[in-house]
N, C-alpha and C positions, 0 to 999 in steps of 0.2 A: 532297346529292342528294335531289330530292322524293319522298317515298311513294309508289308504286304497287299500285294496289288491283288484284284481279282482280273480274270482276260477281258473284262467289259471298261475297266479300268485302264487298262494300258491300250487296247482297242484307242482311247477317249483319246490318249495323251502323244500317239501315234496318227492319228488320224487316218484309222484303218478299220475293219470289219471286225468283230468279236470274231466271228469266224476263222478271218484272217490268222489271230491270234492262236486260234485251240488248232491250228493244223500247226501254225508254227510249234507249238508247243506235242502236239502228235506226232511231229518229225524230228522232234531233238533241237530242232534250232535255236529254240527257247525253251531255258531250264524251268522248270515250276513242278510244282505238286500238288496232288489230289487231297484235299482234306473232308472227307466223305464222297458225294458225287462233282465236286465243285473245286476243280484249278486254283491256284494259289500262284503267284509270282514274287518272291522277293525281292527289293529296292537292286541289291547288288546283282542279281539275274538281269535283272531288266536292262542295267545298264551296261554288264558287260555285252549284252547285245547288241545295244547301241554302238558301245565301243567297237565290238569286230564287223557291222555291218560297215558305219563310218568308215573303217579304216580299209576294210575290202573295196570300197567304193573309189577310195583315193588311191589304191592300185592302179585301178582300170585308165 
């Protein structure tokens, strides 16, 4: 079974705002899912985000 992050979780692992995280995740940017009132992020979401932010970065 895949890892499931919560946004305070990845917020941690990021070193960024839970906030930061639930807009990312309000704009599409990061995939995840509501499991009642409360976001969910799977291991492989997480890290294909990391993957296209990385590799957007190393365009510039």
């Amino acid at each position: 079974m895949p890892e499931i992050y919560t946004p305070d979780e990845i917020a941690e692992k990021l070193k960024v705002s839970e906030q930061t995280i639930r807009r990312y995740l309000r704009e599409k940017k990061l995939e995840g899912f509501k499991l009642g009132n409360t976001w969910r992020i799977t291991e492989k979401s997480f890290l294909d985000f990391i993957e296209e932010r990385s590799s957007s970065n190393q365009e510039k």
